[in-house]
N, C-alpha and C positions, 0 to 999 in steps of 0.2 A: 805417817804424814798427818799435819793437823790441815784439814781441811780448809778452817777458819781461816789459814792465811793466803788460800790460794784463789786467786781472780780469775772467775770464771772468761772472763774477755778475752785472759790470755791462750785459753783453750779455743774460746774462735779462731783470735789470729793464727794461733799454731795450726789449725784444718786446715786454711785458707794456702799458709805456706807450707805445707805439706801438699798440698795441690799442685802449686803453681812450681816448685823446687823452684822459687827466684822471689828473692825481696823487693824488688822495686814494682813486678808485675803482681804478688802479693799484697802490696801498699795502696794500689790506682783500683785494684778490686775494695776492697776495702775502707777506701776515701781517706786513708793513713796516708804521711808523709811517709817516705823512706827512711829518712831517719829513725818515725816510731815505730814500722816494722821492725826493723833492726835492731831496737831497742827491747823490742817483745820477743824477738828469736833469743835474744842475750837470756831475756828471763827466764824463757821456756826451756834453754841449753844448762838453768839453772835449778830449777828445775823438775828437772828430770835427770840430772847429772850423765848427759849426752851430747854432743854435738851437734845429735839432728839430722844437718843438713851440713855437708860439707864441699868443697871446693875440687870437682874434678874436672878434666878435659869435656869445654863443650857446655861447662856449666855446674850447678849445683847438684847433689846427690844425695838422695835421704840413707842416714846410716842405718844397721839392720833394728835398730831399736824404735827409731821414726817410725820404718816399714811396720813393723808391728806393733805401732799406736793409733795408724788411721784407721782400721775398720771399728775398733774398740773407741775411738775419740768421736767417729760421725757417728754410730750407735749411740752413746751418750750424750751428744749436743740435741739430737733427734729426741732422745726421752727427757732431755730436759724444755726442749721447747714444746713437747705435749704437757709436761707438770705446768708449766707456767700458760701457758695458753693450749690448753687442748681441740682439736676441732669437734664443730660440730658433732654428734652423735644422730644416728640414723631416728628421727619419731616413731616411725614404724616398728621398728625394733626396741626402743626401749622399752625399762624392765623398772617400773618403780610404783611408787606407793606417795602419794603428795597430800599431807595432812593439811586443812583449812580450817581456819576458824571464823565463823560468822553466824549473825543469827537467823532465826528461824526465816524472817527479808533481813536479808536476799536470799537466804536459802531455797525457799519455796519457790521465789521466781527463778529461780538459775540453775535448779540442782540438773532436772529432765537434761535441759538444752546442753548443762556441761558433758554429761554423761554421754550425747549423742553427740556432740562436737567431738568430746575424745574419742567417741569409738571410732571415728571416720579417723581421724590425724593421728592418734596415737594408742593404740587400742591395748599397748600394755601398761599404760598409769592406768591404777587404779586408789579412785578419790578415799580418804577418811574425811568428812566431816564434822566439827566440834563445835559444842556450841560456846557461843558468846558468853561472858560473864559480866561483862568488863572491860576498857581499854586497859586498863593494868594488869590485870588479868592474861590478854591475848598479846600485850608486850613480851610478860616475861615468860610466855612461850614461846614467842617468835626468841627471846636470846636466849632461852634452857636447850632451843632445838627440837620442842615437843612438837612443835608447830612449823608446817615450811611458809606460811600465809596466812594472812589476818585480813579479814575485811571489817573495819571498825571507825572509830572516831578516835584520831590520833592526832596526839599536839604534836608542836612541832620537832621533827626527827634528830637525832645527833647523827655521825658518821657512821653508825652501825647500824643504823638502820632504812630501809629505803621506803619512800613512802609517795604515792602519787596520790592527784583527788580522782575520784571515778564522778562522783557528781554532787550536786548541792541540792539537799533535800528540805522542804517546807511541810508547816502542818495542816490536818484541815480538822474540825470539829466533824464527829461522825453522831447519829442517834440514829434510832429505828424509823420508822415512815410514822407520820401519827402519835409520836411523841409530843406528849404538852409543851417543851420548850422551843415545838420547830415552827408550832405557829407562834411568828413576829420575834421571829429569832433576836434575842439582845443579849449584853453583858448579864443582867440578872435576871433572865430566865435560864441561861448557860450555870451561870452557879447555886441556882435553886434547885437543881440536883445534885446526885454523887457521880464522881465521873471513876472509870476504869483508868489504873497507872500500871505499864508496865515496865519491870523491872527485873532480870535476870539476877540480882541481890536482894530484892526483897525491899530494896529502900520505898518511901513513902511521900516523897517529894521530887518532882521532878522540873524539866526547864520551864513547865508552865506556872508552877509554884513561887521561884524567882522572877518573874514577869508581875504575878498577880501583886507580889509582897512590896513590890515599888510601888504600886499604889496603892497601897494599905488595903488590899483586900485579900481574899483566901477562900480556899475551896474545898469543898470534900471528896477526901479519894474512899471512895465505898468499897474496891476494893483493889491488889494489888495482885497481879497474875505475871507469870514469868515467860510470856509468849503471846505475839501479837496475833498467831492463829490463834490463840479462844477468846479473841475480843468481840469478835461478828457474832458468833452465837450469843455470847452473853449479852448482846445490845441488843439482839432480836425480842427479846422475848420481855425486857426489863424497861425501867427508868433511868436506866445507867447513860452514861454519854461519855467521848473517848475522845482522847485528842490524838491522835495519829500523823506518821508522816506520811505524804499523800501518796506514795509509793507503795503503800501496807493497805489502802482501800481495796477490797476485793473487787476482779472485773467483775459486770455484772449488777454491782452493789445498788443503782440508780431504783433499782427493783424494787430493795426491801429498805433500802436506810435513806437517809436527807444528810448531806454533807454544808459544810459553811463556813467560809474564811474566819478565821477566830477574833473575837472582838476585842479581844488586846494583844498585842503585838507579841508574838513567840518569836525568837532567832530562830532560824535554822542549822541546817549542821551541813557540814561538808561529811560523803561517807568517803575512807582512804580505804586504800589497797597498798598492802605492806610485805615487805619481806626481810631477816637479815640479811646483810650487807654480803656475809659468806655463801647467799646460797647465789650471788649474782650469775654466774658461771654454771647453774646446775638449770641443765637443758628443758627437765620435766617440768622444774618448779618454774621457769620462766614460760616455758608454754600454756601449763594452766593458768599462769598469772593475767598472759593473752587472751585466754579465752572467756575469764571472769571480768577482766579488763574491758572486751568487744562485747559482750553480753550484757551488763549491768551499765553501761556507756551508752545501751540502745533502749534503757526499759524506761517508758516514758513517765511522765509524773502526772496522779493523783487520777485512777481511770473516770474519778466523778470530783467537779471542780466547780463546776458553775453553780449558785446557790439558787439561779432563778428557777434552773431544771431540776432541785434537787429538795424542795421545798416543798412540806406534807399538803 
């Protein structure tokens, strides 16, 4: 039999009138006219090259081939309604492994609290984490399937891929306490040093670059590192200055650094949380998706912001 020609509907209707041995009480379950039961018993008597259901004293009667197609037809409609929608799966019980991609932040803020979130709700996922490179990069792992999760900056999504915002992030100017540029903070004491760029490719220009170059000015990047953890230590101790998103300021920082709204205008970034379209239905990858979702949705922005309290 080629399967391709056979309408799975008509396997419903045949359980239903298998049930009921009667088309019309068949029909009123099923919100069918009688006529289109009848018309689907015709198909099914076709088949299956059986009658089915036949005409005895007192009513209809399944013949012995019907008989031995209902427990094998409700077994099969049952595993096809798990393929096509499965239920829930137990949290506690599941058994997986859910790869993420993001950088070092949010990592660093999220990784502890995810770890102790899943152990409570799901204590048999256990996290890979990957680092960032890239949104092109963390795309075509999320469609190679190397990846179940991307937390990154993503344009806008096609159908295959599902993308929410978690939150909209802004920058602030960071330097050490008692840096020359922090008293009378301006435009050109900001670019009268080298500032730290980072970049997980190495590149050498970044969004504050395109800002400066609209008005004919430019900056020096002294040097480019691929991790927003070694930007604190390198600022401590140097003449370096950093433009960070306010999220990536360490708690604490009010202590050792002077933070300061930037004197020319930086866009921000929406960060997204992503996944393919296929893994919609996969129970772990949507719970960890929850719990980086409810986490990184509660981490406030920039722990040092005011430039009066933050001024050498």
């Amino acid at each position: 039999m080629n399967l391709r020609s056979v309408d799975l509907n008509l396997l419903v209707v045949l359980d239903v009138l298998l049930d009921e041995a009667h088309v019309s009480r068949a029909a009123e379950r099923l919100g069918l006219s009688q006529p289109a039961a009848s018309s689907a018993l015709d198909r099914c008597r076709h088949l299956f090259s059986d009658p089915l259901l036949t005409r005895g004293r007192g009513g209809m009667r399944l013949t012995p081939r019907a008989e031995a197609l209902r427990g094998p037809l409700k077994t099969l409609l049952a595993q096809t309604a798990y393929v096509l929608d499965p239920p829930e799966p137990d949290l506690a019980t599941l058994r997986q492994t859910v790869r993420i991609v993001m950088s070092d932040f949010p990592a660093s803020v999220v990784a502890g609290a995810m770890h102790r979130r899943l152990s409570q709700t799901a204590p048999g996922i256990d996290l890979v984490i990957e680092p960032w490179v890239g949104a092109g990069a963390a795309r075509e792992a999320l469609d190679r399937g190397a990846a179940d999760l991307a937390v990154s900056v993503f344009p806008e999504p096609d159908q295959s891929l599902h993308r929410e915002t978690l939150l909209q992030e802004s920058y602030l100017v960071m330097m050490r306490k008692g840096h020359p540029a922090a008293a009378g903070f301006s435009l050109a004491s900001w670019l009268a040093h080298p500032h730290v760029l980072v970049s997980g490719r190495g590149q050498t220009r970044g969004a504050l670059d395109e800002a400066l170059a609209a008005r004919g000015l430019s900056r020096r990047v002294g040097i480019v590192v691929p991790s927003f953890l070694m930007v604190p230590p390198l600022l401590e101790d140097t003449d370096l200055i950093a433009l960070l998103p306010s999220r990536c300021v360490p708690a604490g920082a009010e202590a050792r650094f002077a933070a300061f709204e930037p004197p020319v205008a930086v866009e921000g970034f929406p960060l997204h949380l992503a996944w393919h379209s296929r893994r919609d239905r996969d129970a772990g990858v949507r719970h960890v998706a929850a719990v980086v979702r409810a986490l990184l949705s509660d981490t406030p922005s920039g722990h040092i912001h005011d430039r009066r309290h933050m001024s050498a």
